[in-house]
N, C-alpha and C positions, 0 to 999 in steps of 0.2 A: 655758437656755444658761449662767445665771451659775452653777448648781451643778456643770455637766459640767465647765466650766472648773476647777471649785475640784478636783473629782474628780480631771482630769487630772492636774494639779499634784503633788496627795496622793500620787498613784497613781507618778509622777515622781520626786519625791521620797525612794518607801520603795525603788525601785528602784537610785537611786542610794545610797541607804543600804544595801544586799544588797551592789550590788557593790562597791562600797570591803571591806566585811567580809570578804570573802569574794576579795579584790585578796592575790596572793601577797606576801610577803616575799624579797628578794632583796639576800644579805648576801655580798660577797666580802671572801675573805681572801688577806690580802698579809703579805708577809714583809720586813719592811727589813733591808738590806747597809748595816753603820755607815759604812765611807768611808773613804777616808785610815787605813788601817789600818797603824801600825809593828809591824813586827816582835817578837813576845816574845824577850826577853832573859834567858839567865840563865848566871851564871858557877858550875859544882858544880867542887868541885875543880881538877880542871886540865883541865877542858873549856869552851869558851864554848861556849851554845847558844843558835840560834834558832830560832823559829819561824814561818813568813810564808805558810801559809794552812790554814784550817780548813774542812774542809765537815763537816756534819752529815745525817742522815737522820730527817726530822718522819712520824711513821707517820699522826698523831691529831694532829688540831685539834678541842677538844670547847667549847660553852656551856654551862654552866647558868644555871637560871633561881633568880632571890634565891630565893624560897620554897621551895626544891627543893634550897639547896648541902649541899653531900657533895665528900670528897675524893674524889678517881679513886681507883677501884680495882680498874679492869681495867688492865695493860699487857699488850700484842702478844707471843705469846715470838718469837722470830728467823722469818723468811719466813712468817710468821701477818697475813692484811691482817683490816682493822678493816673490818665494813659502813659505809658511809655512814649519816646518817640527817638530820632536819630539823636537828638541832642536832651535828652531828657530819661534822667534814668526816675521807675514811676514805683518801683515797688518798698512800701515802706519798711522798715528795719526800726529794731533796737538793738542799739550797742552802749557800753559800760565805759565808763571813760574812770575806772577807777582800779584797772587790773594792775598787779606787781612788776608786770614783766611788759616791757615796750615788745606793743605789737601792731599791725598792720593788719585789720580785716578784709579781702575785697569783697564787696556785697552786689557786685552786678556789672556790668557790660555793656555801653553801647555802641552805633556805627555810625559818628555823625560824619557827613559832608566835609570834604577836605574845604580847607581856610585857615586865617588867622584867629585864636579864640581870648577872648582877653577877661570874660569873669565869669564867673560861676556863684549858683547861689544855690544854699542847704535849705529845705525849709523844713520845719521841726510843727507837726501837727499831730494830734491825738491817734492811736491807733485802736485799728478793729479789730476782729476775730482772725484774720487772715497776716496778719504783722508776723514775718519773718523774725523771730527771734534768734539770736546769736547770742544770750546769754544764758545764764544760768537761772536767771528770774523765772519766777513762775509769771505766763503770758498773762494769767487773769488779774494781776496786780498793776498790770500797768494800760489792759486794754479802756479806751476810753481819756488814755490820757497822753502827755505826750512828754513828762519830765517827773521819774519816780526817784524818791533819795530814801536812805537808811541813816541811821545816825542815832546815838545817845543825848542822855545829858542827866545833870545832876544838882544840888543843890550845893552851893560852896563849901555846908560844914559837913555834907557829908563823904560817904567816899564812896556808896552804893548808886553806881548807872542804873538808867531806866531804858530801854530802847526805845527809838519810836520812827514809825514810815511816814513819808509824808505824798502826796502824787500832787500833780499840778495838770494842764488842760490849756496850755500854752498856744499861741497859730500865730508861726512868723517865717519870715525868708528873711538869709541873711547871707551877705554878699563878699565873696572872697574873690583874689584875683588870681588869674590863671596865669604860670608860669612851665618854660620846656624843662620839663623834668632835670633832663642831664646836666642842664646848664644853668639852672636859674632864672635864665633870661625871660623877663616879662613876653607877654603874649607865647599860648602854645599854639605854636605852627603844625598843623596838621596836614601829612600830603596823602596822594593814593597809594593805598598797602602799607598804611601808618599801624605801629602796632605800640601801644603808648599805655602807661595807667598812670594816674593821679590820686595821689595820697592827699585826704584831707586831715591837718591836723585840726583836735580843737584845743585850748588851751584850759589846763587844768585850772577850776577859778580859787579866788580868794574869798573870802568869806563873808555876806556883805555887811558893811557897817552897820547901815540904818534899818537893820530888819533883825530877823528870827524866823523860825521856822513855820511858826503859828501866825506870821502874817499874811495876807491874800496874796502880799505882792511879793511875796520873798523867791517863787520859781523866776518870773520873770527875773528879777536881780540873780537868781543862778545863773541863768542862759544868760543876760549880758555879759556875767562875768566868762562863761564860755567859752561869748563868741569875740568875743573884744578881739584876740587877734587872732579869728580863723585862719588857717592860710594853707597853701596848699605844700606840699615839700617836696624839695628837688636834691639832686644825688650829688651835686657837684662836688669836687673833689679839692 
């Protein structure tokens, strides 16, 4: 009797050890809206201009793992979707990085492989018909593109705005580092039956100097101002 018991146990034991191993990993990913967002400000000549909301199009949320990092080096060209995969979240989104109120969207799921993970990268590519919106935009205004702004402006001596929209057509990956939620602590350690989400912030940008609205390159200089210090955020206490 006393060895069936020891058996059972053993036998108990390696079962619960299968299944923890063999327990999915389930990591959502969430996007934070910085908050209290003022207005970009800039005086070019004799126009004042601003700007008072930005949405973007995220095609690609990718992990890698420490032993494994490499820079991206696929992007999406325009209405191209990305597969999904255990480390790769593939469905594209627009989200508003200009709402009043700090918030945390999550916009997807995946199940990667337990390990060590140490960077992640957004990559921001044109969107189709099928672009999950989470905003209030209307879809046809930004489909085909991958960075749409709202904004005024005026002439110094007067004091009547003008409004005006501007879209861009932007295709870039851009690389933030992964850190344990809880702790802060670089590299997120993933084990079996992990159940984890990662908040990416982006930063609300500034205005850029050597441009306007009306120049070709002025998106791009929005999204560096973006991304300059993407990062992801942790709850530590």
């Amino acid at each position: 009797m006393k060895m069936k018991a020891i058996f059972a146990m053993m036998l108990t034991s390696v079962l619960g050890c299968a299944v923890k191993s063999e327990s999915p990993i389930s990591l959502s990913i969430a996007f934070a809206q910085p908050g209290d967002t003022p207005p970009l400000k800039r005086t070019i000549g004799k126009l004042d201009y601003e700007i008072s909301e930005i949405y973007i199009v995220v095609s690609v949320v990718e992990m890698h793992l420490c032993q494994t990092l490499a820079s991206f080096s696929f992007v999406p060209n325009a209405y191209a979707h990305v597969s999904s995969s255990s480390t790769r979240l593939g469905t594209p989104f627009v989200i508003a990085l200009h709402k009043q109120k700090q918030s945390a969207i999550v916009v997807g799921e995946i199940a990667p492989p337990p390990g060590e993970y140490c960077k992640g990268f957004v990559v921001l590519s044109p969107a189709d018909e099928d672009v999950m919106n989470l905003t209030d935009l209307d879809s046809q205004k930004i489909i085909g593109h991958s960075i749409f702004i709202r904004g005024r402006f005026k002439e110094l001596s007067s004091v009547e705005w003008t409004p005006f929209e501007k879209s861009f057509d932007l295709k870039d990956a851009f690389p933030f580092p992964l850190l344990r939620p809880k702790t802060g602590l670089v590299r997120l350690q993933l084990e079996p039956g992990s159940h984890e989400q990662i908040t990416i912030d982006f930063n609300w940008p500034q205005m850029p100097a050597q441009s306007h609205p009306e120049d070709p390159d002025f998106g791009i200089q929005i999204v560096n101002e973006l991304t300059k210090h993407l990062k992801m955020r942790s709850y530590k206490k």
